[in-house]
Each structure stands twice: as C-alpha cells, then as structure tokens.
C-alpha positions in Angstrom: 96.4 -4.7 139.5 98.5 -5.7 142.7 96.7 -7.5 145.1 98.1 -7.7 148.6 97.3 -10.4 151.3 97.7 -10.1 154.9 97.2 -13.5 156.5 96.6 -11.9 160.1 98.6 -14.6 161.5 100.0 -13.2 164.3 103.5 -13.1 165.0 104.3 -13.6 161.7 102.7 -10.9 160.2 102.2 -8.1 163.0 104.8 -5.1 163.0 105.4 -1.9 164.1 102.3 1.1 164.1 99.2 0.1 162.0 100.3 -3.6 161.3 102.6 -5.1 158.9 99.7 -5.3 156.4 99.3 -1.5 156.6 103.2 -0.9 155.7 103.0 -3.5 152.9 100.1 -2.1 151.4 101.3 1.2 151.4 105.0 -0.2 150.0 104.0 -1.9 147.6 101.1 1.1 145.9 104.2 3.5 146.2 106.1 0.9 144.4 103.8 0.2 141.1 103.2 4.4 140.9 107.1 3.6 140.0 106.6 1.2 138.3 104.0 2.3 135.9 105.8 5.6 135.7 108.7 4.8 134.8 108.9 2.3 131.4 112.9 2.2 130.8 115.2 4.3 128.9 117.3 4.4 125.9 120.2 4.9 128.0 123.3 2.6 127.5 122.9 0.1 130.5 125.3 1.8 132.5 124.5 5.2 132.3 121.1 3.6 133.3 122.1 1.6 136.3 123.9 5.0 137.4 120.2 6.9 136.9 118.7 4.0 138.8 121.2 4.3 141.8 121.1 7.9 142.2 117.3 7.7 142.2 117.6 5.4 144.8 119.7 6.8 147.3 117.4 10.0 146.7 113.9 7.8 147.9 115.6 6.3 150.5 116.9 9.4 152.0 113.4 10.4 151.6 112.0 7.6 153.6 109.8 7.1 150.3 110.5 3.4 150.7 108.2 2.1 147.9 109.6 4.4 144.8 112.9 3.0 146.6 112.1 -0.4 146.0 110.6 0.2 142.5 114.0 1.6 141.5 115.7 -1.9 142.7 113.4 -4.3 141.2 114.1 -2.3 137.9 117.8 -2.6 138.6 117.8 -6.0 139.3 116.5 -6.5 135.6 119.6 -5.1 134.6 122.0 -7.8 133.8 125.5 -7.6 134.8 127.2 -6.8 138.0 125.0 -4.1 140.3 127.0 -1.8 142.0 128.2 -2.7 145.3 125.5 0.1 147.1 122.8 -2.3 145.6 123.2 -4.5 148.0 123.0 -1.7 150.9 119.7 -0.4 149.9 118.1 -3.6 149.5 118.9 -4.5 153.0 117.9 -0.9 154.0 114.2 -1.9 152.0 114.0 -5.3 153.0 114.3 -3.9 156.2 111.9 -1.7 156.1 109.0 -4.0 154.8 110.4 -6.6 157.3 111.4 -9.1 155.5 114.3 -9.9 158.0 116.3 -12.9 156.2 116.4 -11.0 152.6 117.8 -7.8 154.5 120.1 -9.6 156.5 121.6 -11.2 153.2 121.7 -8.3 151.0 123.5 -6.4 154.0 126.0 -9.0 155.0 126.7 -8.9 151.1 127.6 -5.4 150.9 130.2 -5.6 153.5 131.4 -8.6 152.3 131.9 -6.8 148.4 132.6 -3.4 150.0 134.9 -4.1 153.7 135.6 -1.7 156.0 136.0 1.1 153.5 132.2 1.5 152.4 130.6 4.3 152.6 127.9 2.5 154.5 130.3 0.1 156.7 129.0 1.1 160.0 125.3 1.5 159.5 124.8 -2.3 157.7 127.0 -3.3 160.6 124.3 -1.9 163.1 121.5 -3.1 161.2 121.7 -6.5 161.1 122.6 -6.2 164.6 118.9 -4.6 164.8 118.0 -7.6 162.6 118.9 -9.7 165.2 117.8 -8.1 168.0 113.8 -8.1 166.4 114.0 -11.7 165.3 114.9 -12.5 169.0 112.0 -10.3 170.1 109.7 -12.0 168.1 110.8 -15.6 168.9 110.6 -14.2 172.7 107.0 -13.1 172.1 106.1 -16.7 170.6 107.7 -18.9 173.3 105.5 -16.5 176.0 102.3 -17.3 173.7 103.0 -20.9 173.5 103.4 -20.9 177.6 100.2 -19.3 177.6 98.4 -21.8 175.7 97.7 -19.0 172.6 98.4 -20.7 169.0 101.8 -19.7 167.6 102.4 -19.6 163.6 105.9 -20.5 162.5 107.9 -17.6 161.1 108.9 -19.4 157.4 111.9 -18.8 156.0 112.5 -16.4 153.4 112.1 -18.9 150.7 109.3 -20.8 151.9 107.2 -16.9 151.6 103.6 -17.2 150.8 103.4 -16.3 146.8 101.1 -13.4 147.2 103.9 -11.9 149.4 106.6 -12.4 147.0 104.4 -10.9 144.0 103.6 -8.2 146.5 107.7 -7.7 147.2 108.4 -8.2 143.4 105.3 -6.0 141.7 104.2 -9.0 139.6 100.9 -10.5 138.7 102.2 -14.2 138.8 103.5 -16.9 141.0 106.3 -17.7 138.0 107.4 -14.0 137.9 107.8 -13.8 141.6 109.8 -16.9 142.2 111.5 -16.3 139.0 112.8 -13.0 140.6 113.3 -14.1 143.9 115.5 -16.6 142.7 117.5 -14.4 140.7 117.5 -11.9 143.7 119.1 -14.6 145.5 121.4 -15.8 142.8 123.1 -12.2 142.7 123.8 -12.8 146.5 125.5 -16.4 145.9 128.1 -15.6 142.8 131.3 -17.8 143.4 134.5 -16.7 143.4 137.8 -18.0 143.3 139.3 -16.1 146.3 136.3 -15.6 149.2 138.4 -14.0 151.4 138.7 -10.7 149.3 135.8 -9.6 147.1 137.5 -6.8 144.8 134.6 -4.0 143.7 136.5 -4.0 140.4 136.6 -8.1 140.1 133.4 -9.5 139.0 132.7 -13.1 140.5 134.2 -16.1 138.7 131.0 -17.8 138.3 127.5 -16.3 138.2 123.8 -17.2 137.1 120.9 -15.8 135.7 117.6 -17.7 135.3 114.0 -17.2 133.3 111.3 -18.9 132.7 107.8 -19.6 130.8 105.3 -21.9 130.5 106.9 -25.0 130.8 110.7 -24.1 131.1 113.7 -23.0 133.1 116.5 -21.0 131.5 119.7 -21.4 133.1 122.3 -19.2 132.2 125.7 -19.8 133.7 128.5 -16.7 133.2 132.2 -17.9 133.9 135.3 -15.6 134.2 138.0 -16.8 131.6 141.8 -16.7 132.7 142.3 -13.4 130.4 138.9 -12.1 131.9 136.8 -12.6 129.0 133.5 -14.0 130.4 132.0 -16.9 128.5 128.3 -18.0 128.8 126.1 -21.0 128.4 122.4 -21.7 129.1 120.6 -24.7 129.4 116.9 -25.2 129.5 115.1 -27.8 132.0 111.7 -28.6 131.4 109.7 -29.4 134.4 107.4 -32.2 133.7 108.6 -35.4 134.7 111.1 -33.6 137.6 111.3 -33.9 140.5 110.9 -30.6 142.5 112.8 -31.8 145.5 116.4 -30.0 144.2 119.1 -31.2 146.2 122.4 -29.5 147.2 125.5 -29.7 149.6 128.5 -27.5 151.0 131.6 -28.3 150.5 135.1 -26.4 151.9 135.6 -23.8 148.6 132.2 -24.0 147.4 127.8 -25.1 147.3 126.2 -27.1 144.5 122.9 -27.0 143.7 122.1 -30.4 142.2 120.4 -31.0 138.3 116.9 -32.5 139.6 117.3 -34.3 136.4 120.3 -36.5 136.6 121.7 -35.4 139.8 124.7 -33.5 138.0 125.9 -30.6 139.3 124.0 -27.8 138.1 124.6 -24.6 140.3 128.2 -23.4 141.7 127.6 -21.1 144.4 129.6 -19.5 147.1 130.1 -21.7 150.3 126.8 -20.6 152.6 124.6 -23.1 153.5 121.5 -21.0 153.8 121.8 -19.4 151.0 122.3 -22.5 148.7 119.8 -24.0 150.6 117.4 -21.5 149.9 118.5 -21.3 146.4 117.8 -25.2 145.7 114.1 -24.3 147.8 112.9 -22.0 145.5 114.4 -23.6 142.0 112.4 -26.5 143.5 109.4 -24.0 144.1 109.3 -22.7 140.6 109.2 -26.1 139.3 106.5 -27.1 141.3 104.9 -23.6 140.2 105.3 -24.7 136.9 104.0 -27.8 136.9 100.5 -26.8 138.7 100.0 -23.5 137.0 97.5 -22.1 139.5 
C-alpha cells in the first residue's frame, strides 16, 4: 500500500489544476498498477532495458505519466549504463510531477551525454528554460506573500524532500528504500569521467557507483574503467552506528569528493558540480541518519 502525503503548505506544494497533491496522487496509483503488473522478465538485461525504453517512450507519448515513471524506476534497477534517452524522460516525468531540481538534472544530463545531435536536443533545451521560468514564478509569488504579511514555507531542495514524498516518487514502502534510490538516482547523474568536455554515448564513465543498503549497512560499490576498458569493481560496507551523518565533500578543478564520514578519506569521485555532490553527500548523510533511527 502507497500512502501519499500532501503537506498543504502552500507554495511549496500548490500546482497547476486540482493541486499538486491531486497530480501526485494520481502519478503515483498509475505508477504501482505498473508496478504490480509488471514483475520482471527473463530477458537478457539488454534486450530488457530495450523493452523498458520502448515502453517508455510509448506512455510518455501517451501523457500516461505514471506507467511512464513505473517503467523508469524499473530501469533504474537495471545496473549498467541506461541509455542516453533515460535521462530525457526522467526530466520529461520529473517534470511533470514537479519536482523541478530532479528534472532539471536529468535534462541537463541528456544533453550533456547526447549534444546537439539528440534526438531530443531542442525540447530539453526549452524545458529547463520552462524549469526556470516556474521556479522564478514561484519565488515571485513568495516574496509578494512575505510583503503581505502571509507565512511563506521554504521550497527544500531536492535532497532535503520530505520521505513520504520520495517513497511516493520511488513506489516504496520505506524511508531506507527511498533514500536508497534517490541516492542511486543521483549517483547515475554524477559518474566521473576523464574527459568532461565530450561525453561519448559509446564510452561509459571512468568512474561510477552503485549503493544498497539494510538494516544496519551501506554498500558501496565503486566501478572503475581500466586502461584496456575492462571495468574493475570494489565494494565496501559502512556501518552506521557510531557515524557521523554530517558527510562532507568539496569541488575541485577535474573533479567532487564525497568524504568517508568515517575517517574523512575520500570515499566518492564524482563529476565536478557542486550541487549535485552536495546533494549526494545530503542524502548519504540522510540514509545514515535513516538508518540509525529506524522510524
């Protein structure tokens, strides 16, 4: 059973005819109909991440938005490389449900992995222009409260989301799930690579991570591009109790670290964006605090 909260805080969670609560809640039913209906395949991963795409495009050309985001929450499962439209229909959903800063990532992704010669060039180019334009409507709409003396919530960043919205978003029934996927979700956004000026569609990044997580643990695995393009992984496991969940991290010119809240060692390689890293040490340090106060 998916619960959905609506805070009714407004400007933060108003939108668009019938409310933003109305659009999530009918997103997110649409979503676990997918969900429940669909239990995997015995294709070979790639024939099913082919499936998964096709079945994509087809919802979103639908405007069935929720069986659209059921097929990408199933393909971001997958492990491996997603295909570079990945990344251009999760904007077109985050969109869609409003969650502005997870759209505006996942589009400014696909033109940085596709350029100028994607199919979808022009349109992710025009909507996080849109993107903009609404998050400067709604920060108009909140200085004219304040002026007026009405209360004005904060708009939180994407990774400070309440966790029923995330489990909502990720069609979970946990705090540890949701963060768990939000981080990965993130993680496939922040892959390092050698050159950043070109991302080649046929290149895989350099460096990449996966994480998962029970009880009591965090398992990190780190994939790393050899010279003859054999890829070789490690994991490592971090258990929470006894860490700190304040995760610390910094930019420099070629590349972002996330910080081991252990030892301070350098856990994470990321590409060089400040939000996004900073986002990505916010909710590691989330999912340890998760972890450590199970709710």
């Amino acid at each position: 059973m998916v619960n959905v909260f609506c805070s009714g805080r407004r400007g933060v969670r108003e939108g668009g005819r019938g409310g933003f609560c109305g659009g999530l809640r009918g997103l997110v039913l649409a979503s676990l109909l997918v969900s429940l209906g669909a239990q995997g395949t015995s294709l070979a991963p790639e024939h099913e991440v082919h499936r998964l795409m096709l079945a994509t495009e087809e919802a979103v050309s639908n405007g069935n938005w929720g069986e659209a985001g059921g097929y990408l929450n199933r393909l971001q499962r997958l492990e491996g490389d997603k295909p570079v439209d990945y990344y251009y229909f999760r904007g077109r959903v985050m969109q869609e449900s409003s969650h502005l800063n997870e759209a505006q990532s996942a589009l400014e992704n696909y033109i940085g992995r596709a350029g100028a010669e994607g199919n979808h060039y022009q349109d992710a180019l025009k909507r996080i222009t849109d993107i903009e334009k609404k998050r400067d409507e709604r920060s108009r709409k909140e200085h004219n409260r304040s002026d007026e003396g009405e209360p004005v919530a904060v708009i939180e960043p994407a990774g400070e989301q309440a966790p029923s919205d995330l489990r909502s978003l990720y069609l979970v029934d946990s705090d540890r799930k949701a963060l768990t996927l939000h981080l990965n979700s993130l993680l496939d956004l922040a892959s390092w690579r050698a050159d950043q000026r070109i991302v080649r569609l046929d290149a895989p990044a350099d460096v990449s991570y996966r994480v998962a997580s029970d009880d009591s643990r965090i398992e990190i695995q780190e994939s790393a591009r050899e010279s003859d393009d054999r890829v070789s992984k490690s994991t490592q496991s971090l258990d929470v109790y006894g860490v700190s969940p304040q995760v610390q991290w910094d930019c420099q010119a070629a590349a972002c670290w996330v910080y081991d809240p252990r030892d301070g060692s350098r856990l994470m390689k990321l590409s060089p964006d400040q939000n996004r890293a900073e986002e990505i040490a916010s909710t590691l340090g989330r999912l340890i605090r998760t972890l450590q106060a199970p709710s």
